[in-house]
N, C-alpha and C positions, 0 to 999 in steps of 0.2 A: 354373537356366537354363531356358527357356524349348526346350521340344523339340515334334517334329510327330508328331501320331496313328501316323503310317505308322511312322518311325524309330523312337517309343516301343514299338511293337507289335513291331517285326522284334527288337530288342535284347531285350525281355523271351522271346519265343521263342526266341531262343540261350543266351540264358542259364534256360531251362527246360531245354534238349537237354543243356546243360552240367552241369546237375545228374541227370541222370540217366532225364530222363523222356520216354517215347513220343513219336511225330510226331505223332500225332492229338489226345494229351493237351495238348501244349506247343502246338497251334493255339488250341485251345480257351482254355487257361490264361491266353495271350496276349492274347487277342482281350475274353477276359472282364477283364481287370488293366488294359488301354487303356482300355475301354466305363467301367468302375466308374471309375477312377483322375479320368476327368474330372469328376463331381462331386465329390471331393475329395482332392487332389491330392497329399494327405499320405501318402495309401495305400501310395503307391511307395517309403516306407520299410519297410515288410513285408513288401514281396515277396519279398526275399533269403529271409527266413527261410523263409515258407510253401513256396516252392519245394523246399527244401532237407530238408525234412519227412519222416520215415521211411516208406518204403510202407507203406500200410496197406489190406490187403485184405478187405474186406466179404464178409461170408455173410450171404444171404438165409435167413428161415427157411424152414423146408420147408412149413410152414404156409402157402396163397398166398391161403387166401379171407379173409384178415381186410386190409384196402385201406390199415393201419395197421403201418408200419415201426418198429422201434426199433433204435437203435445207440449204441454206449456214447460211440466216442471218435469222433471224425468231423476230417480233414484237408480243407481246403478247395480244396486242387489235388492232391489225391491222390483226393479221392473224390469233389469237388463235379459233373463232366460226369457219373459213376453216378447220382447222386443226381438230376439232373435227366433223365435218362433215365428213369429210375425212375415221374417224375410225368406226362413227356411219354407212355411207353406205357400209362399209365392202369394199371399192376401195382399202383401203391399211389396214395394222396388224399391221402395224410399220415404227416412224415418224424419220426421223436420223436430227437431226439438229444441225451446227456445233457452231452456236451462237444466245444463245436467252437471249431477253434483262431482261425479268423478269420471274420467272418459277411459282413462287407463284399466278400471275395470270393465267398462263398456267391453274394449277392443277382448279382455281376457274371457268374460263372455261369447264373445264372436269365437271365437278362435277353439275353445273347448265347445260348443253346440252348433255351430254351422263350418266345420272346415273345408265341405263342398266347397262353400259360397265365394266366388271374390266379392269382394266388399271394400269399400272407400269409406274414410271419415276423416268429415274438414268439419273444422272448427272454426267458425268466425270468416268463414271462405277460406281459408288459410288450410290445405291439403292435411293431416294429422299424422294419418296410419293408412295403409294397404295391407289386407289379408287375403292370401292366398295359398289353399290348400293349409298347410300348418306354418306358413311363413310367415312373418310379420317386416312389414317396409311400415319405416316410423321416423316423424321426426318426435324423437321422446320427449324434449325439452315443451312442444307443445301439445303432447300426449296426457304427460306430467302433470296440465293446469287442472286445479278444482275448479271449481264452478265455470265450467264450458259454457261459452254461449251461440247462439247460434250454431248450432250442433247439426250437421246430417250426417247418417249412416243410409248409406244405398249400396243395391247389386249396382257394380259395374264391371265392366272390363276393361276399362283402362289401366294397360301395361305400363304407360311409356311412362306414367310420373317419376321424376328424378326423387325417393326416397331412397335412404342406404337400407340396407336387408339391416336387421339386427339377430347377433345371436344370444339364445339363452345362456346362462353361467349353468356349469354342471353341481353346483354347491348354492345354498343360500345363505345368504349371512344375514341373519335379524335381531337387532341390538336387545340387550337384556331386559331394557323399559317399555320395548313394547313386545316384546316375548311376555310380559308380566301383563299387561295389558291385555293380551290374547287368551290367557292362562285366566284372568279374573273372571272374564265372558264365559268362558270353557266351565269355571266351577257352578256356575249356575244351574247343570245339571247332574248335581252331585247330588248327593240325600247323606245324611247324616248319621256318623258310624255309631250308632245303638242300637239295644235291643227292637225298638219299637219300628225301626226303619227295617230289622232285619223278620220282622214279623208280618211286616207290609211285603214281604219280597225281595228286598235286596239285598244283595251280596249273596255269601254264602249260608248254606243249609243252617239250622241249630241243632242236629243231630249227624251222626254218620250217615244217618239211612237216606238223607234229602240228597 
Protein backbone atom coordinates (compact mmCIF):
# COMPACT_ATOMS: atom_id res chain seq x y z
CA UNK A 1 0.00 0.00 0.00
CA UNK A 2 0.78 3.11 -0.65
CA UNK A 3 1.77 5.21 2.86
CA UNK A 4 2.86 9.12 3.59
CA UNK A 5 6.51 10.34 4.55
CA UNK A 6 4.88 11.63 7.95
CA UNK A 7 2.88 8.19 8.89
CA UNK A 8 5.80 6.11 7.52
CA UNK A 9 8.27 8.07 9.87
CA UNK A 10 6.01 8.21 13.09
CA UNK A 11 5.39 4.14 12.70
CA UNK A 12 8.95 3.32 12.07
CA UNK A 13 9.94 5.48 15.42
CA UNK A 14 7.49 3.55 17.63
CA UNK A 15 8.48 0.70 16.52
CA UNK A 16 12.20 1.74 17.29
CA UNK A 17 10.94 2.79 20.99
CA UNK A 18 9.31 -0.76 20.81
CA UNK A 19 12.45 -2.44 20.28
CA UNK A 20 14.24 -0.98 22.77
CA UNK A 21 15.98 1.97 21.65
CA UNK A 22 16.68 5.65 22.94
CA UNK A 23 14.46 8.85 21.95
CA UNK A 24 17.14 10.62 20.20
CA UNK A 25 18.41 7.31 18.45
CA UNK A 26 14.67 6.18 17.32
CA UNK A 27 14.42 10.08 15.76
CA UNK A 28 17.38 9.74 14.00
CA UNK A 29 16.65 5.96 12.92
CA UNK A 30 13.38 7.11 11.82
CA UNK A 31 13.98 10.03 10.09
CA UNK A 32 17.06 8.24 8.19
CA UNK A 33 14.77 4.67 7.16
CA UNK A 34 11.85 7.42 5.54
CA UNK A 35 14.77 9.75 3.79
CA UNK A 36 16.79 6.24 2.36
CA UNK A 37 13.33 4.09 2.00
CA UNK A 38 12.16 6.60 -0.79
CA UNK A 39 14.74 5.62 -3.22
CA UNK A 40 14.01 2.30 -2.83
CA UNK A 41 11.26 1.16 -1.22
CA UNK A 42 12.12 -2.40 -0.79
CA UNK A 43 14.39 -1.23 2.24
CA UNK A 44 11.30 -1.34 4.47
CA UNK A 45 11.51 -4.95 4.62
CA UNK A 46 14.74 -4.78 6.85
CA UNK A 47 13.94 -2.57 9.14
CA UNK A 48 12.34 -5.02 11.45
CA UNK A 49 15.34 -6.79 11.72
CA UNK A 50 18.19 -3.97 11.81
CA UNK A 51 16.03 -2.34 14.51
CA UNK A 52 15.88 -5.43 16.49
CA UNK A 53 19.86 -5.89 16.42
CA UNK A 54 21.78 -6.63 19.56
CA UNK A 55 23.38 -3.35 21.23
CA UNK A 56 26.42 -2.88 20.22
CA UNK A 57 28.81 -0.58 21.88
CA UNK A 58 32.00 0.98 20.21
CA UNK A 59 35.35 1.89 21.75
CA UNK A 60 37.39 4.46 20.42
CA UNK A 61 40.85 3.83 20.44
CA UNK A 62 42.87 5.62 22.79
CA UNK A 63 45.07 6.56 20.05
CA UNK A 64 43.05 10.04 18.59
CA UNK A 65 45.90 11.35 16.17
CA UNK A 66 45.56 8.82 13.56
CA UNK A 67 42.03 10.54 11.62
CA UNK A 68 41.53 6.70 10.66
CA UNK A 69 38.79 4.52 12.60
CA UNK A 70 38.59 0.84 12.45
CA UNK A 71 35.81 -1.53 13.78
CA UNK A 72 35.26 -5.05 13.46
CA UNK A 73 31.42 -5.51 13.47
CA UNK A 74 29.28 -2.36 12.84
CA UNK A 75 25.03 -2.21 13.40
CA UNK A 76 23.48 0.33 11.21
CA UNK A 77 20.88 1.58 13.83
CA UNK A 78 22.66 0.82 16.69
CA UNK A 79 25.80 2.66 15.66
CA UNK A 80 25.27 4.41 12.46
CA UNK A 81 24.29 8.35 14.26
CA UNK A 82 28.10 7.43 16.34
CA UNK A 83 29.51 6.92 13.28
CA UNK A 84 28.29 9.91 11.66
CA UNK A 85 29.12 11.95 14.51
CA UNK A 86 32.28 10.79 14.46
CA UNK A 87 32.99 12.33 10.72
CA UNK A 88 30.73 15.45 11.44
CA UNK A 89 33.22 16.47 14.39
CA UNK A 90 36.25 15.98 12.13
CA UNK A 91 37.71 13.16 15.10
CA UNK A 92 38.16 10.81 12.24
CA UNK A 93 38.21 11.36 7.89
CA UNK A 94 37.75 7.71 7.52
CA UNK A 95 35.57 4.80 8.89
CA UNK A 96 37.17 1.14 8.13
CA UNK A 97 34.67 -1.47 8.94
CA UNK A 98 35.18 -5.07 8.50
CA UNK A 99 31.22 -5.98 8.74
CA UNK A 100 28.28 -4.02 8.46
CA UNK A 101 24.99 -5.42 8.60
CA UNK A 102 23.18 -3.08 6.36
CA UNK A 103 24.85 -0.08 4.21
CA UNK A 104 21.65 1.25 2.74
CA UNK A 105 20.77 2.48 6.13
CA UNK A 106 24.36 3.49 6.86
CA UNK A 107 24.15 5.93 3.67
CA UNK A 108 20.21 6.99 5.04
CA UNK A 109 22.12 7.88 8.26
CA UNK A 110 24.60 10.09 6.32
CA UNK A 111 22.39 11.81 4.40
CA UNK A 112 19.70 12.81 7.30
CA UNK A 113 22.78 14.00 10.09
CA UNK A 114 25.89 15.11 8.05
CA UNK A 115 24.37 16.67 4.61
CA UNK A 116 27.36 19.28 4.87
CA UNK A 117 29.64 16.44 4.34
CA UNK A 118 30.70 14.89 0.97
CA UNK A 119 31.27 11.38 1.75
CA UNK A 120 32.14 8.21 -0.22
CA UNK A 121 31.23 4.51 0.48
CA UNK A 122 32.94 1.57 -1.18
CA UNK A 123 32.20 -1.66 -0.30
CA UNK A 124 34.51 -4.47 -0.80
CA UNK A 125 36.64 -1.62 -2.88
CA UNK A 126 33.97 -1.66 -5.24
CA UNK A 127 32.71 2.60 -5.07
CA UNK A 128 28.85 2.01 -3.34
CA UNK A 129 27.17 5.66 -2.85
CA UNK A 130 28.46 9.37 -3.03
CA UNK A 131 26.68 11.95 -0.83
CA UNK A 132 26.47 15.21 -1.38
CA UNK A 133 24.75 17.97 0.18
CA UNK A 134 21.14 16.08 0.11
CA UNK A 135 22.10 14.14 -3.14
CA UNK A 136 22.67 10.69 -3.35
CA UNK A 137 25.16 9.02 -6.48
CA UNK A 138 24.60 5.09 -5.88
CA UNK A 139 25.06 2.12 -7.31
CA UNK A 140 21.77 0.65 -5.36
CA UNK A 141 22.26 -2.84 -6.57
CA UNK A 142 25.46 -2.77 -4.34
CA UNK A 143 24.07 -0.46 -1.75
CA UNK A 144 21.29 -2.97 -1.44
CA UNK A 145 23.81 -5.89 0.01
CA UNK A 146 23.26 -7.01 3.79
CA UNK A 147 26.11 -7.91 5.28
CA UNK A 148 28.70 -5.36 3.66
CA UNK A 149 32.17 -6.29 4.06
CA UNK A 150 34.95 -4.40 3.95
CA UNK A 151 33.21 -1.32 4.29
CA UNK A 152 34.65 2.31 4.28
CA UNK A 153 32.85 5.60 4.85
CA UNK A 154 35.27 8.82 4.40
CA UNK A 155 35.09 12.68 3.75
CA UNK A 156 36.11 13.10 0.28
CA UNK A 157 35.88 15.11 -2.46
CA UNK A 158 35.84 13.18 -5.23
CA UNK A 159 33.46 14.42 -7.95
CA UNK A 160 34.42 12.70 -10.86
CA UNK A 161 33.26 9.03 -9.85
CA UNK A 162 30.88 7.70 -12.68
CA UNK A 163 27.70 7.00 -10.30
CA UNK A 164 24.15 7.93 -11.74
CA UNK A 165 22.37 10.59 -9.18
CA UNK A 166 19.33 8.68 -8.03
CA UNK A 167 16.02 10.38 -7.37
CA UNK A 168 13.75 9.84 -4.41
CA UNK A 169 9.76 8.62 -5.41
CA UNK A 170 7.43 11.20 -4.10
CA UNK A 171 4.98 8.34 -2.63
CA UNK A 172 6.16 5.08 -0.74
CA UNK A 173 4.80 2.04 -1.32
CA UNK A 174 5.26 -0.72 1.79
CA UNK A 175 3.74 -4.13 1.26
CA UNK A 176 1.08 -4.96 3.87
CA UNK A 177 3.41 -7.98 5.62
CA UNK A 178 5.73 -5.89 6.51
CA UNK A 179 3.61 -2.74 7.32
CA UNK A 180 2.43 -5.51 9.95
CA UNK A 181 5.79 -6.12 10.92
CA UNK A 182 6.35 -2.43 11.76
CA UNK A 183 2.94 -2.10 13.32
CA UNK A 184 3.93 -5.23 15.81
CA UNK A 185 7.29 -3.38 17.08
CA UNK A 186 5.24 -0.07 17.11
CA UNK A 187 2.55 -1.97 19.80
CA UNK A 188 5.12 -2.57 22.16
CA UNK A 189 4.65 0.70 23.46
CA UNK A 190 1.00 0.44 23.89
CA UNK A 191 -0.44 -0.18 27.65
CA UNK A 192 -3.58 -1.78 27.95
CA UNK A 193 -7.18 -0.29 27.64
CA UNK A 194 -8.32 -0.72 31.38
CA UNK A 195 -8.95 0.78 34.36
CA UNK A 196 -5.71 0.09 35.99
CA UNK A 197 -3.72 1.43 33.03
CA UNK A 198 -5.92 4.44 33.12
CA UNK A 199 -5.04 4.92 36.80
CA UNK A 200 -1.45 4.75 36.13
CA UNK A 201 -1.87 7.61 33.62
CA UNK A 202 -2.82 6.86 30.44
CA UNK A 203 -5.07 7.82 28.16
CA UNK A 204 -7.89 9.79 29.09
CA UNK A 205 -8.97 11.54 32.52
CA UNK A 206 -11.77 9.34 34.60
CA UNK A 207 -13.60 12.22 35.27
CA UNK A 208 -14.63 15.45 33.28
CA UNK A 209 -12.41 17.55 35.61
CA UNK A 210 -8.98 15.58 34.49
Amino acid sequence: MHRSFSETNFLCYKACIGSGIDVGRAQDISAAATLIGAYENSFFARFPTLITAPANHLRLAENTTSKTAQFENISAAQNGSFLADCLQSKLYTQIQISLLDNAMLLAGMCLHLAPELHLTLTINNKLAARFSGNRLFADIACLMSDKAEFVILEISDNTIAELAELAPSHALYIGGETWREIEHLAARTYVAENEQSRIAGAGAGLTDND
